[in-house]
PAZAPA-4460 file (N, C-alpha, C; in steps of 0.05 Angstrom, whole numbers, plus 32768, in hexadecimal, padded with zeros to 4 digits):
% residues 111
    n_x    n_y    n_z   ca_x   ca_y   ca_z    c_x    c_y    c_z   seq   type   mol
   8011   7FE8   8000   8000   8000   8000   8012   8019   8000     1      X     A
   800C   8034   7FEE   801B   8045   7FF5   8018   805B   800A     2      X     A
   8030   8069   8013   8022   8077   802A   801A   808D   8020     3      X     A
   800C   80A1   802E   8003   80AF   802A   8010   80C2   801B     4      X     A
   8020   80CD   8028   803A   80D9   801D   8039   80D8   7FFD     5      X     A
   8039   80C0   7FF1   803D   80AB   7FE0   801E   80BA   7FC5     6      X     A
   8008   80AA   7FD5   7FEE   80B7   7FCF   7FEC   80D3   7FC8     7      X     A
   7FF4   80E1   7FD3   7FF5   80FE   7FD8   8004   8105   7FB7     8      X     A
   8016   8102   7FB7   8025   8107   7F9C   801E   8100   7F8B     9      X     A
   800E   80E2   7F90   7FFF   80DD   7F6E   7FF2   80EA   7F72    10      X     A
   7FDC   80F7   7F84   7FC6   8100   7F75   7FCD   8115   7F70    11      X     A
   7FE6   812D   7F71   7FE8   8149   7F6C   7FF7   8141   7F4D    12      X     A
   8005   8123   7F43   8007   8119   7F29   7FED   811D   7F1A    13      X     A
   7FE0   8113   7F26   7FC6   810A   7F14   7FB5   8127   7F0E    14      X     A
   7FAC   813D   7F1D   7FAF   8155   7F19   7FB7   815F   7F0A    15      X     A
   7FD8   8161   7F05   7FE1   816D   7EF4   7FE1   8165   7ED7    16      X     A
   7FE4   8148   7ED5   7FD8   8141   7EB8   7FC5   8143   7EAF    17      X     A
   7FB2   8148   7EC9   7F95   814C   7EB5   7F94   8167   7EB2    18      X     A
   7FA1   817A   7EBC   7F9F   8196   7EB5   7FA6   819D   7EA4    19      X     A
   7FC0   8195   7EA0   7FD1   8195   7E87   7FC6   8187   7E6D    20      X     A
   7FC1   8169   7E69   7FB1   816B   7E58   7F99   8169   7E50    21      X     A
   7F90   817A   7E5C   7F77   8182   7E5D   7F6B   81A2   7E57    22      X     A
   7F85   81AC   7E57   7F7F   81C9   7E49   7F9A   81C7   7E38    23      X     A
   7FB0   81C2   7E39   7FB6   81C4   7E1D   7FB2   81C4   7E01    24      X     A
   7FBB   81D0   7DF1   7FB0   81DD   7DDD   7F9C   81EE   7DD7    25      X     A
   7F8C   81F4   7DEF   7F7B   8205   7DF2   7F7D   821B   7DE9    26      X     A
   7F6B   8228   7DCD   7F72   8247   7DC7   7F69   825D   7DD6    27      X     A
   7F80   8275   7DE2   7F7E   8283   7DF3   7F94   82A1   7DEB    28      X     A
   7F83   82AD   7DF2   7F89   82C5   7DEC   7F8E   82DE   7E00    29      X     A
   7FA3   82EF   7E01   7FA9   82FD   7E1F   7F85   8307   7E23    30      X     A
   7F80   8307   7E1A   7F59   8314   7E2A   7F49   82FE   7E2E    31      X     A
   7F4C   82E9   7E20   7F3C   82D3   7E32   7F50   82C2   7E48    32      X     A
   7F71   82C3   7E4E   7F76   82BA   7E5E   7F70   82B9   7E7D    33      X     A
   7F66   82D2   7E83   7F65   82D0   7EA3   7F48   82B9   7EA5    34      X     A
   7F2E   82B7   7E96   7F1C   82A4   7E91   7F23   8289   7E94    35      X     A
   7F3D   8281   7E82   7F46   8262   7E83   7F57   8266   7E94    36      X     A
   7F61   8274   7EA8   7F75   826C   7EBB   7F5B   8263   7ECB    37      X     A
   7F4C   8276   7ECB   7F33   826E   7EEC   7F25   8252   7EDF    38      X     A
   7F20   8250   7EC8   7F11   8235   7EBD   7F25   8214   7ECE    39      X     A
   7F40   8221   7EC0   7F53   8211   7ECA   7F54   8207   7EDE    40      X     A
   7F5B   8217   7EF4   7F59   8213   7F14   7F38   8208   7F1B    41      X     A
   7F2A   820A   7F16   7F15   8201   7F1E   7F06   81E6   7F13    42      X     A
   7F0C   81E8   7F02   7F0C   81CE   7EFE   7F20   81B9   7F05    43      X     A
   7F32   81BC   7F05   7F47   81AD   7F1B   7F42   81A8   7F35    44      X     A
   7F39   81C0   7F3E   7F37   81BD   7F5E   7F15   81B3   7F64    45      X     A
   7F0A   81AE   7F4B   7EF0   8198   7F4C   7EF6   8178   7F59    46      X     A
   7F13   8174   7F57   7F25   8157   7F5A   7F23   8152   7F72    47      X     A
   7F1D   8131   7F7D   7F24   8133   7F99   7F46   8132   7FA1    48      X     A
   7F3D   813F   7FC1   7F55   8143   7FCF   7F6F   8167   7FC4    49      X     A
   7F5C   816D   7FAD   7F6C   818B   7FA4   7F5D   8190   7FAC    50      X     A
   7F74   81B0   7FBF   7F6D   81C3   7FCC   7F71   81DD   7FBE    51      X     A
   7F78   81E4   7FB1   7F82   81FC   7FA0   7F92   81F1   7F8B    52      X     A
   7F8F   820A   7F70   7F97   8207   7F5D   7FA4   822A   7F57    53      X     A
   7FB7   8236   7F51   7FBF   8247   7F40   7FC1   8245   7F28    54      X     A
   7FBA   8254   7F13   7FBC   8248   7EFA   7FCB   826C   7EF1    55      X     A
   7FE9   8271   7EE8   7FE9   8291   7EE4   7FF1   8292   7EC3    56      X     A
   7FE3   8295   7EAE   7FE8   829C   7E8B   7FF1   82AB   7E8C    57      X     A
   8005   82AD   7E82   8020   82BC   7E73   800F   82D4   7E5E    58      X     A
   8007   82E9   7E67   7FED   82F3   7E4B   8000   8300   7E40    59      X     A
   8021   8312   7E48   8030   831B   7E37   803E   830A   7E24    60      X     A
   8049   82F2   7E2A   8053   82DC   7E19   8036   82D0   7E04    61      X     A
   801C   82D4   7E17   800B   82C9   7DFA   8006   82E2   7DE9    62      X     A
   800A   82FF   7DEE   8004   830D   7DD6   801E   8315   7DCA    63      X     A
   803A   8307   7DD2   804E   830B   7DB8   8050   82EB   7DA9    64      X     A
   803F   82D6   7DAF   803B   82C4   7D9F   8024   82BE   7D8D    65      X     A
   800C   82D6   7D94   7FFB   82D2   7D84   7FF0   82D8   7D6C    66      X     A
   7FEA   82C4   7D66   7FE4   82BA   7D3B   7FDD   82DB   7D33    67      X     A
   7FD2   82D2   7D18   7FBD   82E5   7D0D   7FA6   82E5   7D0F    68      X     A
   7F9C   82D4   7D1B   7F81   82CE   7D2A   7F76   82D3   7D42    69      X     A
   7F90   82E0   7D4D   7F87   82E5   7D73   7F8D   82D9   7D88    70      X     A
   7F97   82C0   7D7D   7F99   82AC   7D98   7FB0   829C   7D8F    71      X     A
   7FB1   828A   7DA1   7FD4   8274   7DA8   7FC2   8265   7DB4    72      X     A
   7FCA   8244   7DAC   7FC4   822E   7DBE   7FDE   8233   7DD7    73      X     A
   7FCA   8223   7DF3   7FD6   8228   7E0A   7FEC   8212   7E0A    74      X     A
   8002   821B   7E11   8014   8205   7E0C   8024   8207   7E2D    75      X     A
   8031   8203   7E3B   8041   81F8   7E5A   8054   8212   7E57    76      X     A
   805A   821B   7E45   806F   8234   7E42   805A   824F   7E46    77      X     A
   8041   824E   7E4C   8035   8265   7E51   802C   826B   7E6E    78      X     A
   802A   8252   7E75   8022   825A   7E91   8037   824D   7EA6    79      X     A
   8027   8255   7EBF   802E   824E   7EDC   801A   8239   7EEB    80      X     A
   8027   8229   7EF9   800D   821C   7F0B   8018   821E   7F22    81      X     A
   8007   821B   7F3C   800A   8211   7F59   7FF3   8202   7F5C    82      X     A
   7FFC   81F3   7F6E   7FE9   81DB   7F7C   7FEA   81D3   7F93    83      X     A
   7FD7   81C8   7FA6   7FD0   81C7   7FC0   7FC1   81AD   7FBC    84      X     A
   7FCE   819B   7FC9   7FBF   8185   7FCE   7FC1   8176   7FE5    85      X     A
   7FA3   8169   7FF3   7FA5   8161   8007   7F9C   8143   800C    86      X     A
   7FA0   812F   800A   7FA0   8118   801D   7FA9   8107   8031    87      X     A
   7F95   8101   8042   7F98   8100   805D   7FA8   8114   806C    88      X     A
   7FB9   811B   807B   7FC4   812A   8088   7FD3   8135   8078    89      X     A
   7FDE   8133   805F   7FF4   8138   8054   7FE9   814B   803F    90      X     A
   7FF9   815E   8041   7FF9   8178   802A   8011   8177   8010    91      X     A
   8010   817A   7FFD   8018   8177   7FE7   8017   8195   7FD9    92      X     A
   802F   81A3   7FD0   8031   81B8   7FC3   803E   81AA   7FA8    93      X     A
   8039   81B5   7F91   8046   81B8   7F7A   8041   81DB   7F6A    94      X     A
   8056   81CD   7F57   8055   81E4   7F47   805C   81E1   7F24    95      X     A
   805A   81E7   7F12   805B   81E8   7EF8   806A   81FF   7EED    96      X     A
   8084   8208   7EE9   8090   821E   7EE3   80A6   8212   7ECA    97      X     A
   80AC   8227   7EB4   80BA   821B   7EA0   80D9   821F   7EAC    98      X     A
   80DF   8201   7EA1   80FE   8202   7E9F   8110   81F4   7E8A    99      X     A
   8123   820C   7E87   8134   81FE   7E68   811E   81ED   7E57   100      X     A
   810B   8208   7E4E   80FC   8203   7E3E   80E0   81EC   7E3C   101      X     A
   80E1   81E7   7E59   80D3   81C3   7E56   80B7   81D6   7E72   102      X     A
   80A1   81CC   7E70   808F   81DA   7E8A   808A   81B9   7E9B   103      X     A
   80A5   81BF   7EB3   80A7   81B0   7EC0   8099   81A7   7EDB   104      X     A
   808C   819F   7ED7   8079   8190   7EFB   8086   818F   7F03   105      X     A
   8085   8198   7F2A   8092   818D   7F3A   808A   818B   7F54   106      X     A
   808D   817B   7F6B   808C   817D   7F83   809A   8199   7F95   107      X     A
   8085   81A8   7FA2   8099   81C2   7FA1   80A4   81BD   7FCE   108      X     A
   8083   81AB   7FD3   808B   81A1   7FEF   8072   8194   7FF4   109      X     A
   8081   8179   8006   8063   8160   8015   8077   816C   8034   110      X     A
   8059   8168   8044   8052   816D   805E   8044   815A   806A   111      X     A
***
């Protein structure tokens, strides 16, 4: 059985992939971003055991990437995440911030 500890991290895993793909590619535009950041977080934090979601869009990086059409699919290089997750006693932080080019998940602290 895993411990909680254990539990705790998959499910702030399992979170993040479904956030991720689950709005990626999503077309978004610096004026409808602040909308899909709050869509984002909330529907995430619909999940059991998530306690908070930050979701922060890059709206200056999406209006020097956007088409002739208005918008950019959402890709891991535009935004920011934080996360709060809780089972059983144990708290789970992550975070989603780009590095050397890659938008890297990570454990930021378990408690």
């Amino acid at each position: 059985m895993p411990t909680d500890e254990q539990q705790a991290c998959f499910e702030a895993g399992i979170k993040f992939g479904s956030l991720y793909h689950q709005f990626a590619g999503t077309p978004v535009s610096p004026d409808s971003a602040p909308s899909l950041e709050r869509a984002m977080a909330d529907a995430i934090e619909n999940q059991p055991f998530c306690e908070s979601v930050t979701v922060d869009i890059d709206e200056a990086a999406l209006a020097a990437a956007t088409d002739d059409h208005g918008y950019v699919e959402l890709t891991g290089r535009f935004m920011e995440v934080e996360m709060r997750v809780e089972y059983e006693d144990v708290v789970v932080r992550t975070a989603m911030t780009m590095e050397d080019g890659y938008p890297l998940m990570r454990l930021v602290d378990v408690e």
